[in-house]
C-alpha positions as CSV (number, residue, x, y, z in Angstrom):
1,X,73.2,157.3,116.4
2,X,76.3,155.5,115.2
3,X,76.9,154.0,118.7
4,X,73.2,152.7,118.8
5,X,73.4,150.7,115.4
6,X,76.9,149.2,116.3
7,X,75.4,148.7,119.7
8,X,72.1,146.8,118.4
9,X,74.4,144.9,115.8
10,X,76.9,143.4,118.3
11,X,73.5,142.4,120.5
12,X,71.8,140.5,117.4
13,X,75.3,139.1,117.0
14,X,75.3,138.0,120.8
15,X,71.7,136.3,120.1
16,X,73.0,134.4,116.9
17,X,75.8,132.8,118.7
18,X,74.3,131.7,121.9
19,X,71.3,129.9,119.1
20,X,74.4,128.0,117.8
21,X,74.6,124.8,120.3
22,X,78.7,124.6,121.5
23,X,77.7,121.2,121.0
24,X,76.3,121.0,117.7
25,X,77.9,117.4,116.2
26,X,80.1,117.5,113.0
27,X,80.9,114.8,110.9
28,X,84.3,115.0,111.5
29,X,86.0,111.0,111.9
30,X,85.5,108.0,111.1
31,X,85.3,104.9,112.8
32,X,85.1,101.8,110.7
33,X,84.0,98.4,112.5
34,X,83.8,94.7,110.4
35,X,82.4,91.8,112.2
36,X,83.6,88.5,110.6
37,X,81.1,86.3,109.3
38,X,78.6,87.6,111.6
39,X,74.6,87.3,109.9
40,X,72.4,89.5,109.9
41,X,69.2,87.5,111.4
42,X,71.4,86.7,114.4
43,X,71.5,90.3,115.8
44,X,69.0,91.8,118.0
45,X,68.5,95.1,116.3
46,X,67.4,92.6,113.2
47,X,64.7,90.7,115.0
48,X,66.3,87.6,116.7
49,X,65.1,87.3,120.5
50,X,67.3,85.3,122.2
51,X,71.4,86.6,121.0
52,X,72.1,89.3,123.3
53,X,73.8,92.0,121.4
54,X,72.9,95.4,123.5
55,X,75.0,97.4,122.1
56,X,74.8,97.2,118.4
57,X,71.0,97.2,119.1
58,X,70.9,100.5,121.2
59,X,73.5,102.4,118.2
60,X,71.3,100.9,115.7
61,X,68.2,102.9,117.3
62,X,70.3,106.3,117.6
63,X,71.4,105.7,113.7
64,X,70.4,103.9,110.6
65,X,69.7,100.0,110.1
66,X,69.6,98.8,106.7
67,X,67.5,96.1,106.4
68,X,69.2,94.5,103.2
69,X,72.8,95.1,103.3
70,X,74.6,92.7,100.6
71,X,78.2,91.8,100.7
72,X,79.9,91.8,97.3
73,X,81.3,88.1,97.9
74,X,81.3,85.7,100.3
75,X,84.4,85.1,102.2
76,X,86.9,87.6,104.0
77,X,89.5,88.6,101.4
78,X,87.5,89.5,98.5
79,X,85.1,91.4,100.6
80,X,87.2,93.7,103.0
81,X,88.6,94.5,99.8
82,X,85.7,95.4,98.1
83,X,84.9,97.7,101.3
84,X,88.0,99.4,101.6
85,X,88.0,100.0,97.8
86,X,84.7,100.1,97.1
87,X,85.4,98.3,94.2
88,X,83.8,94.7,92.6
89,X,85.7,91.4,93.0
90,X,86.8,91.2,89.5
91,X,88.1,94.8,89.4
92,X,90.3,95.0,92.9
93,X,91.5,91.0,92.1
94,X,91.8,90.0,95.4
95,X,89.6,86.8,95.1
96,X,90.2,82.8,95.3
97,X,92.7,83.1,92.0
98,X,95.0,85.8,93.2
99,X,94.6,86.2,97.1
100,X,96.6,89.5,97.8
101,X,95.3,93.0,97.1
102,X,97.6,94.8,95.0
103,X,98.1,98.4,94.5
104,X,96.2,99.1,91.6
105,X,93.6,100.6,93.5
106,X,93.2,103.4,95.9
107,X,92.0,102.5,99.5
108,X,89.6,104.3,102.0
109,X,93.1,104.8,104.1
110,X,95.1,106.4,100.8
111,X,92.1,108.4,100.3
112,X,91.3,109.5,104.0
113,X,95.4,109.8,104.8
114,X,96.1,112.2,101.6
115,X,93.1,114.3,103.1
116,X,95.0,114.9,106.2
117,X,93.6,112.1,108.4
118,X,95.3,109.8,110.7
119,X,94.5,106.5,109.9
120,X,95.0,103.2,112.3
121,X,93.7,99.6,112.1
122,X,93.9,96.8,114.1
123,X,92.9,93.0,112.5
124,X,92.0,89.7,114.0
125,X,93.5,87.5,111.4
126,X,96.6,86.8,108.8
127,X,94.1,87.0,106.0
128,X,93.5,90.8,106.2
129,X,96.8,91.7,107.2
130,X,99.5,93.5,105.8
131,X,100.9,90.1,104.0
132,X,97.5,89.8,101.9
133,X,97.7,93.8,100.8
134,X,95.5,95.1,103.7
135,X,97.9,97.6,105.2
136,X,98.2,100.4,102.6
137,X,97.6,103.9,103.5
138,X,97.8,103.4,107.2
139,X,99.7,104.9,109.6
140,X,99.4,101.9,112.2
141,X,98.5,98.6,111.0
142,X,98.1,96.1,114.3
143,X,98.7,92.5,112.7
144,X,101.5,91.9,114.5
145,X,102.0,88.3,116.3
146,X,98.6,86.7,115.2
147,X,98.7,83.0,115.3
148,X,96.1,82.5,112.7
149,X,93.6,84.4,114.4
150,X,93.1,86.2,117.7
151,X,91.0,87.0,120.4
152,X,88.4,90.4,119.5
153,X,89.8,91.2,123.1
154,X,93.5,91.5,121.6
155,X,91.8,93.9,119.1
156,X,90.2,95.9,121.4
157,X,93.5,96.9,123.9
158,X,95.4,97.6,120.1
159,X,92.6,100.1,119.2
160,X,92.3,101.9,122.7
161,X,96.2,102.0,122.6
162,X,96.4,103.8,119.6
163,X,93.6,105.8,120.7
164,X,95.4,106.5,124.4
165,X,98.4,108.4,121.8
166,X,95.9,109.9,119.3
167,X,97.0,113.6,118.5
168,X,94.3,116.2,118.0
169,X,92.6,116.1,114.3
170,X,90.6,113.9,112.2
171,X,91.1,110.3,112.4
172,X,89.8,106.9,110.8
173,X,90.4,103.8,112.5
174,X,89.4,100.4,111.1
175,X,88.5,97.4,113.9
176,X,88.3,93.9,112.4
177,X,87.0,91.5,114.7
178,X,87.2,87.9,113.6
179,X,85.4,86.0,116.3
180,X,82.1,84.8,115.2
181,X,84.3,82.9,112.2
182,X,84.6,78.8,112.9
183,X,86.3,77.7,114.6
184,X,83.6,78.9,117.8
185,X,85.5,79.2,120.7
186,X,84.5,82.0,123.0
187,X,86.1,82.9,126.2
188,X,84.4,82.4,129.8
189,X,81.5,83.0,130.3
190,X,80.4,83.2,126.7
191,X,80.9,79.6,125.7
192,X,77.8,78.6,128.0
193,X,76.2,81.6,128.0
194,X,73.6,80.0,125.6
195,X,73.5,76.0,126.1
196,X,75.5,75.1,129.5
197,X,76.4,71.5,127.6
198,X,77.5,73.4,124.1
199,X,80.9,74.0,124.6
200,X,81.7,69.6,126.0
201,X,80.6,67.5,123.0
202,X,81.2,70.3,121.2
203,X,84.7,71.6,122.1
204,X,85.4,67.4,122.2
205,X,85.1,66.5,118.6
206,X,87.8,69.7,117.9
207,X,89.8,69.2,120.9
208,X,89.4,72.7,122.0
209,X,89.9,73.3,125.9
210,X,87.2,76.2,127.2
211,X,89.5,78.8,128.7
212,X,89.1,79.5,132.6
213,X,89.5,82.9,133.4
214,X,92.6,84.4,132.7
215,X,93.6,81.8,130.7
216,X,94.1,82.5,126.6
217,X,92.1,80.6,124.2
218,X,93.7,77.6,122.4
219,X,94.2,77.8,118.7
220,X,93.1,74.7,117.2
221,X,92.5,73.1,113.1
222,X,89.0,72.3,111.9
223,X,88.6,69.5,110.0
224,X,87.4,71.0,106.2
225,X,84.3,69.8,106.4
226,X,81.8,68.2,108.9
227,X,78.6,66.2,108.3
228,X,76.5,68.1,110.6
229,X,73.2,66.7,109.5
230,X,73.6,63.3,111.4
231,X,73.2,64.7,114.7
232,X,70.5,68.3,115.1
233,X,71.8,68.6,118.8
234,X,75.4,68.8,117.1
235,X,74.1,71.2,115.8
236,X,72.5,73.5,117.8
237,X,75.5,72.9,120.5
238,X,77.9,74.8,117.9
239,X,74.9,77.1,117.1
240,X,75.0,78.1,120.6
241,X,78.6,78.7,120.5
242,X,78.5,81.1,117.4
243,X,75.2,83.3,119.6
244,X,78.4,83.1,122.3
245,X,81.0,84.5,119.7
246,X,78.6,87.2,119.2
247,X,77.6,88.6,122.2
248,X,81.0,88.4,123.2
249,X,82.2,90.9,120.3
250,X,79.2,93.1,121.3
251,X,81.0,93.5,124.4
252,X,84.3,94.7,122.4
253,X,82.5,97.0,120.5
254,X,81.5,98.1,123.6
255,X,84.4,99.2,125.3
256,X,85.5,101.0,121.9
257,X,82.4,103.2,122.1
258,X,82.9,104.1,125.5
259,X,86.6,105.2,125.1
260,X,85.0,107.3,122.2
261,X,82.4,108.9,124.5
262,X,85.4,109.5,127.0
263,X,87.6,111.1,125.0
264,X,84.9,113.2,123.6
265,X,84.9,111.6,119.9
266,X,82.0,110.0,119.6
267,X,79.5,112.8,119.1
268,X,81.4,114.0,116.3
269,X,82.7,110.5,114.6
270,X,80.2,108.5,111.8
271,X,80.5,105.2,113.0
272,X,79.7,101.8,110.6
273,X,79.1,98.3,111.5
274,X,79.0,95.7,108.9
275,X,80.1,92.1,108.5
276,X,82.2,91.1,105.3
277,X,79.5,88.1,104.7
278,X,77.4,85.7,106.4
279,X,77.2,82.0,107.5
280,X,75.4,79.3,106.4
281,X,73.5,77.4,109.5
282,X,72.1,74.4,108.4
283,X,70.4,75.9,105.4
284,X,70.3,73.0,102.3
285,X,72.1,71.2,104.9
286,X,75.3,73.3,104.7
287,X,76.7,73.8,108.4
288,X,78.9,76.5,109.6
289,X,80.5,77.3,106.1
290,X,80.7,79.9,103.7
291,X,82.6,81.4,100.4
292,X,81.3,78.5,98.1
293,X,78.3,80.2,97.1
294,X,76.3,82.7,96.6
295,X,73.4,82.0,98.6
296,X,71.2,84.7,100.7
297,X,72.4,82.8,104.3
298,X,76.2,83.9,103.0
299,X,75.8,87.4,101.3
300,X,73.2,88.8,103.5
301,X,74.9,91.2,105.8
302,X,74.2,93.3,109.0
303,X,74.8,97.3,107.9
304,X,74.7,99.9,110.6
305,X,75.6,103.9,110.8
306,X,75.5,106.3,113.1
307,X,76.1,110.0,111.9
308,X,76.3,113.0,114.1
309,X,74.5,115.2,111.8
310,X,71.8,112.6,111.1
311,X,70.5,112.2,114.4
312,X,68.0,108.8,115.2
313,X,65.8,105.9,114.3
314,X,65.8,106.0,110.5
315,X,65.6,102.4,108.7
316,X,66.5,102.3,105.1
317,X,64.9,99.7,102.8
318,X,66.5,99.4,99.5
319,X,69.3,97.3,98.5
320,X,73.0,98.4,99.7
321,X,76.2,97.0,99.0
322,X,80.1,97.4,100.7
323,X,81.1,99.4,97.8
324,X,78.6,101.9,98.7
325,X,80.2,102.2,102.0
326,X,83.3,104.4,101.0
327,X,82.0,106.7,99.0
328,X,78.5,107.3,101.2
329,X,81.8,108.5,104.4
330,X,83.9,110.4,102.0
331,X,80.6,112.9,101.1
332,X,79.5,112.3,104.7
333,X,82.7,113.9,105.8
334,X,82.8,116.6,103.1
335,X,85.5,115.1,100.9
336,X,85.1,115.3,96.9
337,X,84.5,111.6,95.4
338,X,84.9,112.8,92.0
339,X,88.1,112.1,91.0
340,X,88.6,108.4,92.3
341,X,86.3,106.2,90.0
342,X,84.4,104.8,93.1
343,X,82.5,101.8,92.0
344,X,79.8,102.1,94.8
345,X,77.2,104.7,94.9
346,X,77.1,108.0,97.5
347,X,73.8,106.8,99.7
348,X,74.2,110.5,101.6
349,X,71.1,111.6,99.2
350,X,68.8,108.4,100.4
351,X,69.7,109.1,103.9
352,X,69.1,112.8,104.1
353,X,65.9,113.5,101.3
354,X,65.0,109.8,100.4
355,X,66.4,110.3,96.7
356,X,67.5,106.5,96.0
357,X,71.0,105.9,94.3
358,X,70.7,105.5,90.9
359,X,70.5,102.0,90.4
360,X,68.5,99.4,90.4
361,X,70.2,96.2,91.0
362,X,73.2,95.0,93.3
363,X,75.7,92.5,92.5
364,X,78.1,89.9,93.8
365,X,81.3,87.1,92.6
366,X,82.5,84.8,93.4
367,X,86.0,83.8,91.6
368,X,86.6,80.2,92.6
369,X,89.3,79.2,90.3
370,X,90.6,79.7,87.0
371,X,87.6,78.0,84.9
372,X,85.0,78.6,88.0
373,X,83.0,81.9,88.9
374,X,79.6,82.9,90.0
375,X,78.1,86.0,89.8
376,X,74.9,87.2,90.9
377,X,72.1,90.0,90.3
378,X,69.6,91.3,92.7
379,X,67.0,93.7,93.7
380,X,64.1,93.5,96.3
381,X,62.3,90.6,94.7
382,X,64.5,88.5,92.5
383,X,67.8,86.7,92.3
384,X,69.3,85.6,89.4
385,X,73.2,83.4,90.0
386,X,75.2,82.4,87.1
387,X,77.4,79.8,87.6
388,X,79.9,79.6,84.8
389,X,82.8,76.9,84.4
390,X,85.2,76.2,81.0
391,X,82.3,74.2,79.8
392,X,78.9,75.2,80.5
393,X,77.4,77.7,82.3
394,X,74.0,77.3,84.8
395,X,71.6,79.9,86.0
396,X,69.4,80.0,89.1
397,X,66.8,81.5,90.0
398,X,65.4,82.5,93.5
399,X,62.2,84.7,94.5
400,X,63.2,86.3,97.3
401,X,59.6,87.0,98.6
402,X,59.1,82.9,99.0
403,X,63.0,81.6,100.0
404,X,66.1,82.6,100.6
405,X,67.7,79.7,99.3
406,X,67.9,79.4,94.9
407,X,65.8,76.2,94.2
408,X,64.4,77.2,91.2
409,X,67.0,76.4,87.5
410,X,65.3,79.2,85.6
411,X,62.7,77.0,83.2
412,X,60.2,77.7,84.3
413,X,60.7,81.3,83.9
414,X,62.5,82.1,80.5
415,X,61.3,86.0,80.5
416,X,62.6,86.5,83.9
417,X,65.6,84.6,83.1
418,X,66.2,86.7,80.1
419,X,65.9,90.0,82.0
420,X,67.7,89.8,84.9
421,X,70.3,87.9,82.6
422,X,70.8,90.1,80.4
423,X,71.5,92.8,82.7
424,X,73.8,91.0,84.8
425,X,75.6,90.4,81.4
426,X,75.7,93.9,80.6
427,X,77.5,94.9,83.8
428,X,79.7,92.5,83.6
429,X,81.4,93.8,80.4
430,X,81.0,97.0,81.5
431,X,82.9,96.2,85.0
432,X,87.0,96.7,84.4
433,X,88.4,93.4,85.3
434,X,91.4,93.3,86.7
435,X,94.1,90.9,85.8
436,X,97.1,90.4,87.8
437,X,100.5,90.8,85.8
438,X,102.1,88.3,87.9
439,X,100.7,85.6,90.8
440,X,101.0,86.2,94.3
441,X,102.8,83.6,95.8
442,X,101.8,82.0,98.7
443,X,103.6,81.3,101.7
444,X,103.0,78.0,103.6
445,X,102.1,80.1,106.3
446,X,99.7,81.6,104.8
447,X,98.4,78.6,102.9
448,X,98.3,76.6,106.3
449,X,95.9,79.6,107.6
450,X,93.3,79.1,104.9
451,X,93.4,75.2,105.4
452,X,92.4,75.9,109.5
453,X,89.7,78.0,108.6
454,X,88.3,75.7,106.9
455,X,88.5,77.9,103.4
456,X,90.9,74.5,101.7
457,X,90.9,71.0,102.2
């Protein structure tokens, strides 16, 4: 009788365990991707028909898209810092007054690499690199020999190198691509993939040479500011070179996702796609420019995830931010958020059961110098900027359901005005501010990189 019951028990056992998939997906690494100053409109899996961007379109159907992803600023320092902090502008300091991020705050890398992950990154450009703060908590920090800026195909052979070496266990790596960021200048076949004349007149008036194959692209200074609005075919000539940037990095990403499938990490790795901000493109007749505002063309970001356990096709709605990205991964992968005073909110709830964080408003800043800051309040309908300098300070108003651009000064509207006002003022007291004990000094270097992006005159 004995024999029978051990005999039945190790057969219900035998059933249990060949119900249990050998496959079954874990949320087990994380793979972190940030497109520079790519927008959101001009990706496929967002609605535009002609940029070609297969890949992020095909992992945005096997994942989640969020439709109204917000960047916490609107330039590249202060919002990879946000990300990899999740923390506000005024709290992780790295912003137009003090451009380095300092230790004062735990990043995603400290966090991941004291929870026994291997962390690597590889960067595009001096101005997240390991002389702006960037590299802390990683293992491997690629950022060595960029000129400026470099190629998202540089990138790519530094993150399948360190993959090529990657030791059994958990892992987070963090890919910054930098190519859809002026100056446009993609390699052949890209920079007439979309208008065979863009790249002549275009290429001409920065003295850029289109590569050939083989050949590496030319680094090159842009002029600080260009009056686009004199010529529309100018226009849509470097237009056609930014759609160029893009599908080329959609290639890159490419190439990382496959090595991921080889190596038999991709089933079991959450996987995010975001840009740091947008671009404006010839909204209110600003061309091919961004961190002076914060205007919906600028802050308006693509957001995608794929997550093992999550499985496909699930489009999320309400209002997210880079801050939320951190601690959404840490409680994806199992990890206690508890004790690190995350600024952003856990979105694992929304995407599992639906239950919204609990918030109702996202914000962003904009520090632009010592007497000179914007900040900005939004949900689904409204936008409310403040724009505050050592003498005054203006509000503007936008309704999001008629423009994306802020027309309207707030007059004509007092009670809405008030509200959202008065909330943003709330938060911002309530926000720790961070103030640096001494200033980071610039290099020449490094102030010679901002002035060929185009960030300083």
């Amino acid at each position: 009788m004995v024999r029978k019951h051990v005999f039945l028990i190790m057969i219900s056992l035998l059933v249990l365990i060949s119900c249990r998939s050998p496959q079954q997906p874990l949320n087990k690494h994380w793979m972190l991707f940030t497109l520079d100053t790519l927008r959101q409109d001009h990706v496929g899996a967002y609605g535009h028909s002609s940029v070609k961007t297969p890949i992020l379109d095909q992992l945005a159907r096997q994942g989640v898209i969020f439709t109204d992803g917000i960047a916490e600023s609107s330039w590249t320092i202060p919002s990879h810092a946000s990300l990899l902090t999740s923390q506000f502008p005024r709290t992780h300091g790295a912003t137009w007054r003090h451009r380095y991020l300092d230790d004062h705050c735990l990043t995603a890398a400290e966090i991941l690499r004291e929870n026994g992950f291997t962390c690597g990154a590889a960067v595009a450009a001096r101005i997240v690199s390991r002389k702006r703060g960037f590299e802390q908590g990683f293992h491997f920090f690629a950022d060595q020999n960029i000129e400026i800026y470099r190629s998202g195909n540089e990138v790519t052979q530094q993150a399948l190198s360190w993959f090529s070496q990657l030791e059994q266990g958990k892992f987070f790596f963090w890919a910054h691509y930098f190519d859809p960021h002026m100056p446009f200048n993609p390699p052949y076949p890209y920079h007439m993939m979309y208008e065979p004349s863009a790249a002549n007149d275009f290429d001409a008036y920065f003295k850029i040479k289109n590569p050939l194959p083989g050949e590496k692209r030319k680094r090159i200074k842009v002029p600080p500011r260009i009056n686009f609005a004199v010529d529309e075919k100018f226009l849509a000539r470097g237009l056609s070179l930014y759609h160029g940037e893009i599908t080329y990095l959609d290639k890159q990403i490419e190439k990382i996702i496959r090595m991921l499938k080889q190596k038999k990490l991709f089933a079991d790795s959450v996987i995010t796609f975001v840009a740091d901000h947008g671009e404006y493109l010839g909204e209110d007749n600003n061309h091919f420019e961004h961190g002076t505002d914060l205007g919906e063309p600028v802050l308006k970001i693509p957001y995608l995830m794929t997550i093992p356990t999550l499985g496909a096709g699930h489009i999320i709605t309400q209002p997210v931010q880079l801050t939320d990205i951190l601690p959404t991964v840490l409680n994806l992968l199992d990890l206690s958020t508890s004790r690190y005073q995350l600024a952003g909110r856990n979105l694992k709830p929304l995407l599992y059961s639906g239950i919204p964080p609990d918030r109702k408003h996202v914000f962003s800043e904009l520090f632009i110098d010592e007497d000179t800051s914007l900040h900005s309040i939004r949900d689904s309908e409204m936008k409310l900027v403040l724009k505050s300098t050592k003498n005054r300070e203006t509000i503007l108003l936008s309704d999001l359901d008629k423009t994306d651009l802020i027309r309207d000064n707030g007059l004509h509207n007092p009670d809405t005005v008030q509200h959202y006002n008065k909330i943003l003022q709330q938060w911002m007291k309530q926000t720790k501010q961070y103030v640096p004990s001494t200033s980071f000094k610039e290099t020449e270097e490094m102030k010679q990189d901002l002035r060929v992006l185009g960030y300083v005159d």
